[in-house]
TIKEVO-245880 format. One record per residue (C-alpha): residue number from 1; residue in three letters; y, x, z. Coordinates in nm, 4 decimals, always signed. Layout:
REM TIKEVO-245880
> NUM|Ala|Y|X|Z
...
REM end
This chain:
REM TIKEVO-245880
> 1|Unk|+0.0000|+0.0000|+0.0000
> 2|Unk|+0.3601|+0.1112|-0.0920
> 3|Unk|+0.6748|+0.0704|+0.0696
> 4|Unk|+1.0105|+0.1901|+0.0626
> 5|Unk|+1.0041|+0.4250|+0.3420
> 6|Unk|+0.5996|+0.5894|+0.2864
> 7|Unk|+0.4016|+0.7373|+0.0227
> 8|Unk|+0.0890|+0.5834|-0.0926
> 9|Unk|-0.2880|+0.7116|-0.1154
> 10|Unk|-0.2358|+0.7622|-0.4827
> 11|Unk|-0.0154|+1.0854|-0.4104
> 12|Unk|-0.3332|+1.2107|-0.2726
> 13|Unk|-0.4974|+1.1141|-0.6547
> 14|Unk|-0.1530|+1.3106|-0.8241
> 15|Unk|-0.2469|+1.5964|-0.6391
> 16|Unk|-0.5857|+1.5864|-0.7297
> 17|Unk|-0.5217|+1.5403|-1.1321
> 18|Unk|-0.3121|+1.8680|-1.1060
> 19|Unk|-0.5882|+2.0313|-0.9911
> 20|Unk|-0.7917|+1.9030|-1.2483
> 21|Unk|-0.5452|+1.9434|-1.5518
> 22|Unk|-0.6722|+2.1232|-1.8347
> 23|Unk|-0.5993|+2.4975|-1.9018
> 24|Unk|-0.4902|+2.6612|-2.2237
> 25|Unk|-0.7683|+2.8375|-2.3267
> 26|Unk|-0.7189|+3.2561|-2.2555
> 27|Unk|-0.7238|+3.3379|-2.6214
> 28|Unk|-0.4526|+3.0869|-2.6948
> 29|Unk|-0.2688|+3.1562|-2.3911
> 30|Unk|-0.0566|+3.3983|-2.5865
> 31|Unk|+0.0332|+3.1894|-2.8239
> 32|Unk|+0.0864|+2.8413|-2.6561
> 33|Unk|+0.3567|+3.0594|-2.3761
> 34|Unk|+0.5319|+3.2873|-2.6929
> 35|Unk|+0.4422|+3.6189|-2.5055
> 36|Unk|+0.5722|+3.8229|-2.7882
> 37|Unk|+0.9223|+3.6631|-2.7576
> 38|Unk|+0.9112|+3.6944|-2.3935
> 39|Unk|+0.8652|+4.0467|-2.4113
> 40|Unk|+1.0943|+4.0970|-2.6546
> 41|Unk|+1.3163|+3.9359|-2.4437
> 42|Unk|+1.2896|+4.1004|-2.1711
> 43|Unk|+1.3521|+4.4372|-2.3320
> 44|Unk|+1.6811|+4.3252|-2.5018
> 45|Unk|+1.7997|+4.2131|-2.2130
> 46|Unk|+1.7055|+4.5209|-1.9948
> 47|Unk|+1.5734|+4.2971|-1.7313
> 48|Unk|+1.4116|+4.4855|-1.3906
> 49|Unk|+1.2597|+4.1839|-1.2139
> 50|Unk|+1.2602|+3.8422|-1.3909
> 51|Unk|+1.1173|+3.4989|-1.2186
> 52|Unk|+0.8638|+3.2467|-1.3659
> 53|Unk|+0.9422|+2.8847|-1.3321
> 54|Unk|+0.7007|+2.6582|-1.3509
> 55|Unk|+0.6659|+2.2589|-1.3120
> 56|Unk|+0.3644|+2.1124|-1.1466
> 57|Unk|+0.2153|+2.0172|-1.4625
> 58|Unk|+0.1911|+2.4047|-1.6056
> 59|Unk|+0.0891|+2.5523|-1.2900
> 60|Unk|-0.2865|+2.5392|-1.3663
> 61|Unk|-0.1455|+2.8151|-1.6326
> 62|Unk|+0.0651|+2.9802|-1.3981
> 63|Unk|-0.1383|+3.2399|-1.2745
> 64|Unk|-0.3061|+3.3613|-1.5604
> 65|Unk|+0.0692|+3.3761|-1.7489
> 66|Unk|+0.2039|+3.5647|-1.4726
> 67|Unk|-0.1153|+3.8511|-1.4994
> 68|Unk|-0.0938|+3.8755|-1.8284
> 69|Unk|+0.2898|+3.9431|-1.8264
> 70|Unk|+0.2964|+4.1787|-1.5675
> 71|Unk|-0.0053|+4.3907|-1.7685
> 72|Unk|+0.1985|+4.3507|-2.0749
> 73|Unk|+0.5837|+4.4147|-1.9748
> 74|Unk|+0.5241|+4.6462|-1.6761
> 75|Unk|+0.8140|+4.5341|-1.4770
> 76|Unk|+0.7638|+4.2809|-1.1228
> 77|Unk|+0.7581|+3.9178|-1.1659
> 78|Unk|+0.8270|+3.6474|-0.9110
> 79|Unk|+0.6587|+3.3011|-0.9580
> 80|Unk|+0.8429|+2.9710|-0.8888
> 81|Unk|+0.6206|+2.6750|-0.7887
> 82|Unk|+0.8610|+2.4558|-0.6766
> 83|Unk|+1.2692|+2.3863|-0.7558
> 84|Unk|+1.5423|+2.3012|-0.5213
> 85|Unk|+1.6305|+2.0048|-0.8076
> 86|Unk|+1.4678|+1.8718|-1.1308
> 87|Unk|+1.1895|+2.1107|-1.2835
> 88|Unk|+1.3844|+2.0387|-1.5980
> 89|Unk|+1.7209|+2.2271|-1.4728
> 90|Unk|+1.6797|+2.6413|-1.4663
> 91|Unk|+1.6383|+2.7369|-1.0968
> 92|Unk|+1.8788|+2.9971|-1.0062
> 93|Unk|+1.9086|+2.9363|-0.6521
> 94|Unk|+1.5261|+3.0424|-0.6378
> 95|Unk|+1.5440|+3.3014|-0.8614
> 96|Unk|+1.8118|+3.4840|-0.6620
> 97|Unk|+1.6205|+3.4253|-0.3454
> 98|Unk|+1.3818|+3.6898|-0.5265
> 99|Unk|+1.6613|+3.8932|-0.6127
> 100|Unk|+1.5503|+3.8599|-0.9762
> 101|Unk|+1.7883|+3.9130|-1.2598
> 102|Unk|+1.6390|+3.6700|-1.5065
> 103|Unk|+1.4484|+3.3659|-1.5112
> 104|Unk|+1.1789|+3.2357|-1.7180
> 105|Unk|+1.1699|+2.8475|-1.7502
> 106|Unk|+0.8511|+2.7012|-1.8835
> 107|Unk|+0.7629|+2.3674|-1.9416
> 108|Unk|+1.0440|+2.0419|-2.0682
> 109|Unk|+1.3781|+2.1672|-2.0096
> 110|Unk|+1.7466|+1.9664|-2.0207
> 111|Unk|+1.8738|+2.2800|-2.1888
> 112|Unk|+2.1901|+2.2483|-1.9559
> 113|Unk|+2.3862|+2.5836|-1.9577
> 114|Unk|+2.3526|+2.8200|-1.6836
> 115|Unk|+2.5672|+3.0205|-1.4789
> 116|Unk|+2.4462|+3.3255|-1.2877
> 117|Unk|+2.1800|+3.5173|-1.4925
> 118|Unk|+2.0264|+3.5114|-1.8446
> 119|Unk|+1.7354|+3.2534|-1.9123
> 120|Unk|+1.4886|+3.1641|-2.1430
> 121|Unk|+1.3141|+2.8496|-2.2215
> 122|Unk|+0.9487|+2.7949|-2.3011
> 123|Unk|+0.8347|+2.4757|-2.3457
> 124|Unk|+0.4690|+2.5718|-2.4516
> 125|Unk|+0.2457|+2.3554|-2.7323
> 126|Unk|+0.1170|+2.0809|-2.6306
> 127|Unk|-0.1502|+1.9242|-2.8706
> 128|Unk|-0.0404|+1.6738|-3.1431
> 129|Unk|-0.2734|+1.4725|-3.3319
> 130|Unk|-0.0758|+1.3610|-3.6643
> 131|Unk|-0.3547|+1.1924|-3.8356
> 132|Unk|-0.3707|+0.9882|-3.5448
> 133|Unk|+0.0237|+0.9662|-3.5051
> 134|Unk|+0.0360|+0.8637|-3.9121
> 135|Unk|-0.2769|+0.6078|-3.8249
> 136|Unk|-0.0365|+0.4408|-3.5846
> 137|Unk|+0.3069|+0.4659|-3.7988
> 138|Unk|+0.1246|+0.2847|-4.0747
> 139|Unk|-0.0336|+0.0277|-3.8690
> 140|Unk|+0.3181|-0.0623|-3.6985
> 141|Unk|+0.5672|+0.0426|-3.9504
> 142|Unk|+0.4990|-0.2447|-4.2413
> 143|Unk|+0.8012|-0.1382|-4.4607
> 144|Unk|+0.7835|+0.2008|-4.6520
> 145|Unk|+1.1816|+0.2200|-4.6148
> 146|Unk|+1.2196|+0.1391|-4.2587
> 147|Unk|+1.5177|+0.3969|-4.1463
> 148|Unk|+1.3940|+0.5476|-3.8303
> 149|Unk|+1.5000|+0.8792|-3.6027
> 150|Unk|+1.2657|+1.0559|-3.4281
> 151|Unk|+1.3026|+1.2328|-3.1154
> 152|Unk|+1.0332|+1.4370|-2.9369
> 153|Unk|+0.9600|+1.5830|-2.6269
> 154|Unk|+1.0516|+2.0064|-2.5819
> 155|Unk|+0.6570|+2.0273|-2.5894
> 156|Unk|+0.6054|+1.8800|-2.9199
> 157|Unk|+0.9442|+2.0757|-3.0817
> 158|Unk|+0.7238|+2.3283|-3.2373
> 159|Unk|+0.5458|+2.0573|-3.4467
> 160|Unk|+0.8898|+1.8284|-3.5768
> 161|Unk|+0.9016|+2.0146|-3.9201
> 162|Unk|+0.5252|+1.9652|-3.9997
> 163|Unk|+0.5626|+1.6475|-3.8693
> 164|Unk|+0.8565|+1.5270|-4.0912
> 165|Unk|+0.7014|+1.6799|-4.4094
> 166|Unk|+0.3817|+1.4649|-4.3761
> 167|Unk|+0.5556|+1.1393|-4.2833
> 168|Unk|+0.8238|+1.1976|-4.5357
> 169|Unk|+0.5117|+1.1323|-4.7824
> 170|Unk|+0.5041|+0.7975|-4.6432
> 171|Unk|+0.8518|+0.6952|-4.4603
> 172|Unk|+1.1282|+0.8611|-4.6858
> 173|Unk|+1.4290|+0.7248|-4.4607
> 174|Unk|+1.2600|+0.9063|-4.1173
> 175|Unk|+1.4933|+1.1730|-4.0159
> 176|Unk|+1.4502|+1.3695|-3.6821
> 177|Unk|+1.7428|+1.5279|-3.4356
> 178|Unk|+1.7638|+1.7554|-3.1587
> 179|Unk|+1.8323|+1.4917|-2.8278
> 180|Unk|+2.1126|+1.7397|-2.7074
> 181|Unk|+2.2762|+1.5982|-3.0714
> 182|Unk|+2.4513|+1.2481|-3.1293
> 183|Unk|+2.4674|+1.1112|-3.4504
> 184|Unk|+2.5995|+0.7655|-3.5734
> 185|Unk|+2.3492|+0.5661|-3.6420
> 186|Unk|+2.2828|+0.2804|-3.8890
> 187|Unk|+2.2153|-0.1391|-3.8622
> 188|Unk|+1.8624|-0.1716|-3.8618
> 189|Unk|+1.7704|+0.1707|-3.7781
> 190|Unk|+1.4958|+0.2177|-3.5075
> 191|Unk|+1.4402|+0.4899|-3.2948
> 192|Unk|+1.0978|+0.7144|-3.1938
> 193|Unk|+0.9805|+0.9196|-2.8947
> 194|Unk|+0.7280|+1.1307|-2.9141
> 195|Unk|+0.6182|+1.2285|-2.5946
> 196|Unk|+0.5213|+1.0588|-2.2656
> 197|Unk|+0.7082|+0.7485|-2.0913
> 198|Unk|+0.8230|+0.9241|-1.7890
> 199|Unk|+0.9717|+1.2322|-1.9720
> 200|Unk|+1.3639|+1.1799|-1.8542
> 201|Unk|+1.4494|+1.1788|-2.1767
> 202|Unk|+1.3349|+0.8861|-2.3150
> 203|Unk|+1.6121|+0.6285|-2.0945
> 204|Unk|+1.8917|+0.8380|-2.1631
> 205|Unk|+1.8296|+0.8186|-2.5279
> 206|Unk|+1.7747|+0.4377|-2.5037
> 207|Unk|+2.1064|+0.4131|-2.3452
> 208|Unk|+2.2594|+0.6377|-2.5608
> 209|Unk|+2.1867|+0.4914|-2.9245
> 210|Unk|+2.1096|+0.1636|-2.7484
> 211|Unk|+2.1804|-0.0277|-3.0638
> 212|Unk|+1.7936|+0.0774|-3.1880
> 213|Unk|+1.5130|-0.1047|-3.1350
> 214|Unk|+1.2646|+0.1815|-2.9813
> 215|Unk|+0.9240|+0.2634|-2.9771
> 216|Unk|+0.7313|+0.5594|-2.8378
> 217|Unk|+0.4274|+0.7214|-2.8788
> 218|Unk|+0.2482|+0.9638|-2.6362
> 219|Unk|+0.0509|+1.2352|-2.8117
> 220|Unk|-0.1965|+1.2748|-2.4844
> 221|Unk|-0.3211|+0.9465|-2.4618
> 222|Unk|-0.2479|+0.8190|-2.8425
> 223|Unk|-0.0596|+0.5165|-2.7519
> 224|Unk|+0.2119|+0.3649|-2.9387
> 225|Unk|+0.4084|+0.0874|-2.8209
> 226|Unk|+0.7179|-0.0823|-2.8873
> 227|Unk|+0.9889|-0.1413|-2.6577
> 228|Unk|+1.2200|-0.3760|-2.8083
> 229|Unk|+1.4400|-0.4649|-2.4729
> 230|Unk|+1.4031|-0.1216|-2.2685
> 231|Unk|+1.7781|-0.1153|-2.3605
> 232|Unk|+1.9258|-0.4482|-2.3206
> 233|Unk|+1.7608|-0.4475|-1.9554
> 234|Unk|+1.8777|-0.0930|-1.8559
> 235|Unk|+2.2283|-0.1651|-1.9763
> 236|Unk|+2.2183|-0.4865|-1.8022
> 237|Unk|+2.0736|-0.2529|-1.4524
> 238|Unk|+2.3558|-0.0111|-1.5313
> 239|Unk|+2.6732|-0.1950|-1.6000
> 240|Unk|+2.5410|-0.4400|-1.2251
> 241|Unk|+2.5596|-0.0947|-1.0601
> 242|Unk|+2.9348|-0.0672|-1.2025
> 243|Unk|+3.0284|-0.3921|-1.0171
> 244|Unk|+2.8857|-0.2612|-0.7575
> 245|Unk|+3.1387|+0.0633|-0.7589
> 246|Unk|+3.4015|-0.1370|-0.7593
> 247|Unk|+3.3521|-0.3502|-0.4627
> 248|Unk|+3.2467|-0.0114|-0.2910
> 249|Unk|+3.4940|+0.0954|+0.0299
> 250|Unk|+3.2836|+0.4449|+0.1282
> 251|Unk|+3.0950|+0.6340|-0.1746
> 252|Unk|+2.8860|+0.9242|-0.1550
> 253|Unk|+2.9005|+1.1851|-0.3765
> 254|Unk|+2.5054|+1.3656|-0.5001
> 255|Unk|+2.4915|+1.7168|-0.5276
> 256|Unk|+2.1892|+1.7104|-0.7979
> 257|Unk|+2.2451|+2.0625|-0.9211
> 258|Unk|+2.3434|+2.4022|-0.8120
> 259|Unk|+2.2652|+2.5657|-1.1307
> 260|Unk|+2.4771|+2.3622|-1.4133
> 261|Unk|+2.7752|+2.4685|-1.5573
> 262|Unk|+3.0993|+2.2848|-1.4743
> 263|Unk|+2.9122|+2.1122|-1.1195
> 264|Unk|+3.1955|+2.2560|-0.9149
> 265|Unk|+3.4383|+2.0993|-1.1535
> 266|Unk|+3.2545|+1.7538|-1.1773
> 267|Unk|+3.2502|+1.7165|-0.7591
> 268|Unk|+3.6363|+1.8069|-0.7863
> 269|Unk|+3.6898|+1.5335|-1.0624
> 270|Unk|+3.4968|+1.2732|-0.8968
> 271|Unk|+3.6900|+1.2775|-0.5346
> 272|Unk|+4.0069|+1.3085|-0.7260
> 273|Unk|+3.9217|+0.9581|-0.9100
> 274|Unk|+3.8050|+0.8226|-0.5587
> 275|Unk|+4.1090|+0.9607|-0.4028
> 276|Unk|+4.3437|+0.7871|-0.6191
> 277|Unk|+4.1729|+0.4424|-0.5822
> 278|Unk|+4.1948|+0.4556|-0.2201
> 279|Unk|+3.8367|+0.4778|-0.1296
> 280|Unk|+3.6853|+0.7496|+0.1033
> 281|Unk|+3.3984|+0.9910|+0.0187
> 282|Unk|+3.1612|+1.2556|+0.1222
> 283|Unk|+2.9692|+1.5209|-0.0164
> 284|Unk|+2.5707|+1.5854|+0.0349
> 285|Unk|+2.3395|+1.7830|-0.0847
> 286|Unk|+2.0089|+1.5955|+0.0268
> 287|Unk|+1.8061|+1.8582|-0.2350
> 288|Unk|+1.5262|+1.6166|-0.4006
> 289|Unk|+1.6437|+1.2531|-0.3919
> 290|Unk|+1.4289|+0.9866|-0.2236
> 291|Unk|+1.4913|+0.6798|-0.0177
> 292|Unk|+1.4446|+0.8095|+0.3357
> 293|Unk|+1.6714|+1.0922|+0.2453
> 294|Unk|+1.9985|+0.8658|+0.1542
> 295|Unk|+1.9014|+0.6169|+0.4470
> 296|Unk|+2.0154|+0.7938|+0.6520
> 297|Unk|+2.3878|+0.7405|+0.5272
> 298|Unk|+2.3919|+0.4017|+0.6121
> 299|Unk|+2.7792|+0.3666|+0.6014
> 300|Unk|+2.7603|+0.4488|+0.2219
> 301|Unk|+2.8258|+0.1623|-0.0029
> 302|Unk|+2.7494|+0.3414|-0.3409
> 303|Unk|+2.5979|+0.7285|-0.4179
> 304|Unk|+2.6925|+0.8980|-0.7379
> 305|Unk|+2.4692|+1.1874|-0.8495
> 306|Unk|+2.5766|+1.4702|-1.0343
> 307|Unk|+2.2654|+1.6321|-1.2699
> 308|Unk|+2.1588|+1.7415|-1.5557
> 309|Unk|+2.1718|+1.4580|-1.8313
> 310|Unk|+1.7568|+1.4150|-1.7580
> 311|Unk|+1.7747|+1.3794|-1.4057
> 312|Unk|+2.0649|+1.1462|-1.3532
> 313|Unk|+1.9780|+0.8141|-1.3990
> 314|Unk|+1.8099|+0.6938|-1.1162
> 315|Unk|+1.6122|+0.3387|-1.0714
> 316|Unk|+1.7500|+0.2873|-0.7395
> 317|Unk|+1.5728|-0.0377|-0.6567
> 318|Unk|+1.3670|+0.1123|-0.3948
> 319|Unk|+1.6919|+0.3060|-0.2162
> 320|Unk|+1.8938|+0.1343|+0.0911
> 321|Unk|+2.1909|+0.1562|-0.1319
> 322|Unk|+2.2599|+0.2583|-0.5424
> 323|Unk|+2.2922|+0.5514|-0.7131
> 324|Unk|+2.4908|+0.5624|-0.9931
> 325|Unk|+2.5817|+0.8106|-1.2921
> 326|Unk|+2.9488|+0.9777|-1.3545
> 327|Unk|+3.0050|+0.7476|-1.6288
> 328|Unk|+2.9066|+0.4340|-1.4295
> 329|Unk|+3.1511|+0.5689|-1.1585
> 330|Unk|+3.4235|+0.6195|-1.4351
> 331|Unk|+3.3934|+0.2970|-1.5774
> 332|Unk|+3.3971|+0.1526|-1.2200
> 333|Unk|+3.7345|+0.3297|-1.1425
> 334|Unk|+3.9303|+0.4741|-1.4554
> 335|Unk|+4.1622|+0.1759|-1.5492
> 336|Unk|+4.2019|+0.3511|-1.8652
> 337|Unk|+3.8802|+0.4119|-1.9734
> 338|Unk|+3.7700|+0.0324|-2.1498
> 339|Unk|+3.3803|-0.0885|-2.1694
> 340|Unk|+3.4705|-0.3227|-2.3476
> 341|Unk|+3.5444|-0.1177|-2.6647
> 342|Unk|+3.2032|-0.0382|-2.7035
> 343|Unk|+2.9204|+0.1041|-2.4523
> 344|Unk|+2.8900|+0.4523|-2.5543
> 345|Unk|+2.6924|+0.5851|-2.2929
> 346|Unk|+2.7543|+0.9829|-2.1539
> 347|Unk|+2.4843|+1.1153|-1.9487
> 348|Unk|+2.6437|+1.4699|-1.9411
> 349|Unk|+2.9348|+1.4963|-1.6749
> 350|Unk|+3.0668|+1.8174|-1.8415
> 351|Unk|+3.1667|+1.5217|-2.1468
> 352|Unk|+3.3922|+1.3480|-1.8995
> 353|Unk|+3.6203|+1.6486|-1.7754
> 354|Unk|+3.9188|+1.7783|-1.9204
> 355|Unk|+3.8256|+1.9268|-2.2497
> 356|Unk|+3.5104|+1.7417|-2.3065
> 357|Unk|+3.5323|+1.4677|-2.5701
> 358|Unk|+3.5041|+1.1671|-2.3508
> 359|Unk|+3.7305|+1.2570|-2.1226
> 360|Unk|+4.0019|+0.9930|-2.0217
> 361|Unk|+4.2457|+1.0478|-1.8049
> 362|Unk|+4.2813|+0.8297|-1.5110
> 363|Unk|+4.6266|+0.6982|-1.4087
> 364|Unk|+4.7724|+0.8348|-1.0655
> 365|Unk|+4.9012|+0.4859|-0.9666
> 366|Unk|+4.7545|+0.1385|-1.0464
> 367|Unk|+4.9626|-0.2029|-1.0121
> 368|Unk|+4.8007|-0.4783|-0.8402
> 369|Unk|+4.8740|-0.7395|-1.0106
> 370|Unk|+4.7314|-0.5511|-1.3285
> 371|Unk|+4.3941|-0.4687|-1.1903
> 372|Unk|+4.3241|-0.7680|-0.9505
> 373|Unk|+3.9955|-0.9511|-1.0490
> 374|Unk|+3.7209|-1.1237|-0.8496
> 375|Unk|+3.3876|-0.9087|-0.7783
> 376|Unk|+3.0825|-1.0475|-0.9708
> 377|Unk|+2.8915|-0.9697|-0.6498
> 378|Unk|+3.0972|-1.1522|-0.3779
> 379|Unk|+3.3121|-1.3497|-0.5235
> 380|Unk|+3.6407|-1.2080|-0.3468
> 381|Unk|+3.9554|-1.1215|-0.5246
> 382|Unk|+3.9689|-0.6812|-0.5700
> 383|Unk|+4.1951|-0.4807|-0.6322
> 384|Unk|+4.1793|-0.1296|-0.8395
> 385|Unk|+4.4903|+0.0099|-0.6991
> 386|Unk|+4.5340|+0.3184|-0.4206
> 387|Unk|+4.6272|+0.1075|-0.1735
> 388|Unk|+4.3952|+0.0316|+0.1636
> 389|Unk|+4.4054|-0.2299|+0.3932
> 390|Unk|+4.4482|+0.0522|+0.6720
> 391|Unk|+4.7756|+0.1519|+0.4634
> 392|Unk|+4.9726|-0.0259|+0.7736
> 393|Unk|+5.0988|+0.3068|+1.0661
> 394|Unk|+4.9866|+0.1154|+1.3518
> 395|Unk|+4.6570|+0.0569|+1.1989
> 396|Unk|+4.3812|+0.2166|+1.4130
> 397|Unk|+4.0591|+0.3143|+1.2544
> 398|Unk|+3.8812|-0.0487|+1.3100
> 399|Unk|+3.9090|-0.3984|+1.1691
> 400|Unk|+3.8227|-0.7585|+1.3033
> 401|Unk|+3.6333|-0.9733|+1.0610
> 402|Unk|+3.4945|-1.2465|+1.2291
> 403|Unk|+3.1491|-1.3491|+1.2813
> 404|Unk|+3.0005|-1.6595|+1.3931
> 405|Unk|+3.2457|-1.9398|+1.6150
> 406|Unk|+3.1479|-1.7652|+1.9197
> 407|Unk|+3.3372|-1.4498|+1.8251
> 408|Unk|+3.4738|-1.1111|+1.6788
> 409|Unk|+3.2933|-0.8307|+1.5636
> 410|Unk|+3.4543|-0.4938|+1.4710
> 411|Unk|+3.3124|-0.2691|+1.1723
> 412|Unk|+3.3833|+0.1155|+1.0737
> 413|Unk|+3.6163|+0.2356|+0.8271
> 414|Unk|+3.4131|+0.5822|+0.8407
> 415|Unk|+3.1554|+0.7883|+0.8771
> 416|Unk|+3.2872|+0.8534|+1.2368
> 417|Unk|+3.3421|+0.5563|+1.3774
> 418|Unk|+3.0417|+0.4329|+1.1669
> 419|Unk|+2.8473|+0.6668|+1.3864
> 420|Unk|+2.9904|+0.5847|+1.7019
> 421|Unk|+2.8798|+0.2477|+1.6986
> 422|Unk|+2.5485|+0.3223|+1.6355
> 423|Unk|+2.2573|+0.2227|+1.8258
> 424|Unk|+2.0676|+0.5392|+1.7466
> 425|Unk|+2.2492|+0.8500|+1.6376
> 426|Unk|+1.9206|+1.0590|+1.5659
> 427|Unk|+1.6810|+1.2544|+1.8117
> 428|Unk|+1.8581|+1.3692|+2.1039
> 429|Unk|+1.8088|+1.7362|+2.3078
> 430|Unk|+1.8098|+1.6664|+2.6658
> 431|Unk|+1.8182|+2.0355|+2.7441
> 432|Unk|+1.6566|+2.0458|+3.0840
> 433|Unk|+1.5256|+1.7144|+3.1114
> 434|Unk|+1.1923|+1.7386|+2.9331
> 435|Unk|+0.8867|+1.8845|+3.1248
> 436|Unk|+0.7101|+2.1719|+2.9537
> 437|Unk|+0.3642|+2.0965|+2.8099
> 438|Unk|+0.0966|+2.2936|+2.7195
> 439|Unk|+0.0455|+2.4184|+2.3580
> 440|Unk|-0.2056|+2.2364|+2.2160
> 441|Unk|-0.4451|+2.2772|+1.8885
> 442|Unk|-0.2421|+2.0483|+1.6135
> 443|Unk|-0.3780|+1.8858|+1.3237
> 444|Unk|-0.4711|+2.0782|+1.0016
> 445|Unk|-0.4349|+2.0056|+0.6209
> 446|Unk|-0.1264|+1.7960|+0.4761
> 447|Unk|+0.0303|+1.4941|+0.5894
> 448|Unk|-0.1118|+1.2830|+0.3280
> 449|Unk|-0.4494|+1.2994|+0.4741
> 450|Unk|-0.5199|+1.5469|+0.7500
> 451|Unk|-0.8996|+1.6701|+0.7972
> 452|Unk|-0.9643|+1.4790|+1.0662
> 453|Unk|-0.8514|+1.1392|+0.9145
> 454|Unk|-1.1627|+0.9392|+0.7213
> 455|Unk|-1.1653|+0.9655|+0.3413
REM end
């Protein structure tokens, strides 16, 4: 059984299937992981001690890559299991941890730009049936001149130009682009994945050129299916979360990468735009998002993350509160910036600074009676202006709302006073007041299922 706040006994089964994932063969290890552009790599860039990155999908390969490396480019190596983010953004913090000098990234990457060290991506080769993958463009793809764009997972990058040049044969209007690229795209025009469901890639493109019908197909387990409202329902998820921005009072700001360029910039640009609305805002880093995490900020209304294009959207249903993107956020609080011309959705934050082509620049002052409207979650008149009700200097840092006939009840305007009137403010010290106790014999094995625990 799942719930919001525990992890399930089919973690235990995840675990178990990464065990049991199948390796790359030794004589095509070389091949699959690009060893000789590794190496060359390494010696152009006069590296002395370079870190492996793997996610937990590759690291049945890990070890046998990182022998074989260290035999072949006689230098120290330093293997990374696990990443302070996404396994799709280039660890750095790790890497310098192992005071390394370069970093290695295997597996799918968001090919967001670094900024401490050099990197290189390897996304390996997975497997890629195309008789199969033509068997199932025929059988769903009626119309010879259907005008479709292909996209396909970093794994399957290696295989896009054989690809095209055998369904060309069949489907002259199929074109494929890089997903870092954004082209205009046609009425009528469809759009195909290639690569698995839960790749991160696959809703920011359906946002993104969200007027195709899409349809995926996942080389591994030679499904293709068709998802003709995967973007009228995530638009309709997204643009609910924007209402939700605006009624917000308290927001908290995600740090979701250490290792992108322009993060610093994006953090500065978002309190700015909070600042200037009136609303008040902190800063976490919480590392790997999950609900527990961000339930513990209670006094939050709304979180905005800042990631990597892959990594940012979030399906918050199971968190205490929402997390939203830097666009959402922008279109919650940027007067100037208008949805209404046409949802163009920007998953990279670097888009929406100064410089970056979607960039809008948000007014320093908003009049009330311009930006009053009533909240499609409440119902009560809003206002998008700097002004706070606590504006007032003999306003104190409460307000009486009332609740019930019998009474008043007071509620927080922060964190602080949030805190204060808190039942329970976390586990307490009590230096002194606790007996000693004996050390004991603890339980062995993970928490998931500990080796005294049945089966």
């Amino acid at each position: 059984m799942t719930s919001t706040f525990s992890t399930d006994s089919s973690a235990q089964l995840l675990i178990k299937s990464l065990i049991a994932y199948d390796a790359i063969n030794e004589s095509e290890i070389a091949e699959v992981y690009e060893f000789e552009r590794t190496l060359q790599w390494i010696k152009e860039n006069n590296l002395k001690r370079v870190a492996l990155q793997f996610p937990d999908e590759l690291l049945v390969d890990s070890i046998n890559i990182y022998q074989k490396l260290e035999e072949l480019c006689d230098i120290p190596l330093y293997l990374m299991a696990d990443t302070t983010f996404g396994s799709c953004c280039v660890d750095e913090i790790g890497a310098e941890h192992g005071v390394c000098d370069g970093i290695i990234h295997y597996g799918s990457a968001c090919l967001s730009s670094t900024i401490r060290f050099p990197s290189l991506h390897i996304f390996g080769r997975r497997r890629l049936d195309i008789e199969d993958f033509m068997k199932h463009l025929k059988s769903n793809y009626r119309d010879n001149n259907v005008k479709t764009l292909i996209f396909a997972e970093s794994a399957y990058t290696y295989a896009v130009d054989t690809i095209l040049s055998t369904v060309q044969k069949e489907f002259k209007n199929m074109r494929s682009i890089q997903s870092s690229c954004h082209v205009e795209g046609s009425e009528g025009e469809e759009g195909l994945f290639i690569g698995s469901e839960e790749n991160g890639m696959l809703p920011r493109l359906t946002l993104q050129y969200n007027h195709l019908q899409w349809s995926t197909y996942d080389p591994q387990t030679k499904k293709f299916l068709k998802h003709s409202t995967i973007p009228r329902k995530l638009m309709m998820k997204r643009f609910h979360l924007v209402e939700k921005a605006k009624d917000a009072r308290i927001i908290g700001i995600l740090v979701g990468t250490l290792g992108v360029k322009g993060y610093n910039e994006a953090l500065d640009h978002i309190r700015t735009l909070i600042k200037k609305r009136g609303k008040k805002c902190y800063t976490l880093a919480v590392g790997k998002l999950n609900p527990a995490k961000l339930a513990n900020f209670p006094e939050v209304d709304v979180f905005v993350l800042v990631a990597c294009p892959d990594t940012v959207l979030i399906d918050s249903k199971s968190f205490y509160k929402p997390v939203l993107t830097m666009y959402e956020l922008e279109l919650a609080l940027n007067s100037n910036r208008d949805p209404s011309a046409g949802f163009e959705y920007v998953a990279e934050f670097s888009n929406l600074l100064p410089g970056g082509k979607e960039y809008v620049e948000a007014s320093e002052t908003v009049e009330d009676d311009e930006c009053a409207d009533v909240s499609l979650i409440t119902g009560g008149i809003r206002y998008l202006s700097s002004r706070t009700d606590d504006s007032d200097e003999t306003s104190t840092n409460q307000a009486i709302t009332t609740r019930a006939p019998l009474g008043v009840a007071t509620y927080a305007r922060d964190a602080g006073e949030f805190l204060e009137n808190r039942s329970w403010r976390g586990l307490e010290q009590k230096l002194g007041e606790t007996p000693v106790s004996e050390i004991k014999e603890g339980r062995r094995g993970i928490a998931l299922g500990y080796t005294h625990e049945p089966s």
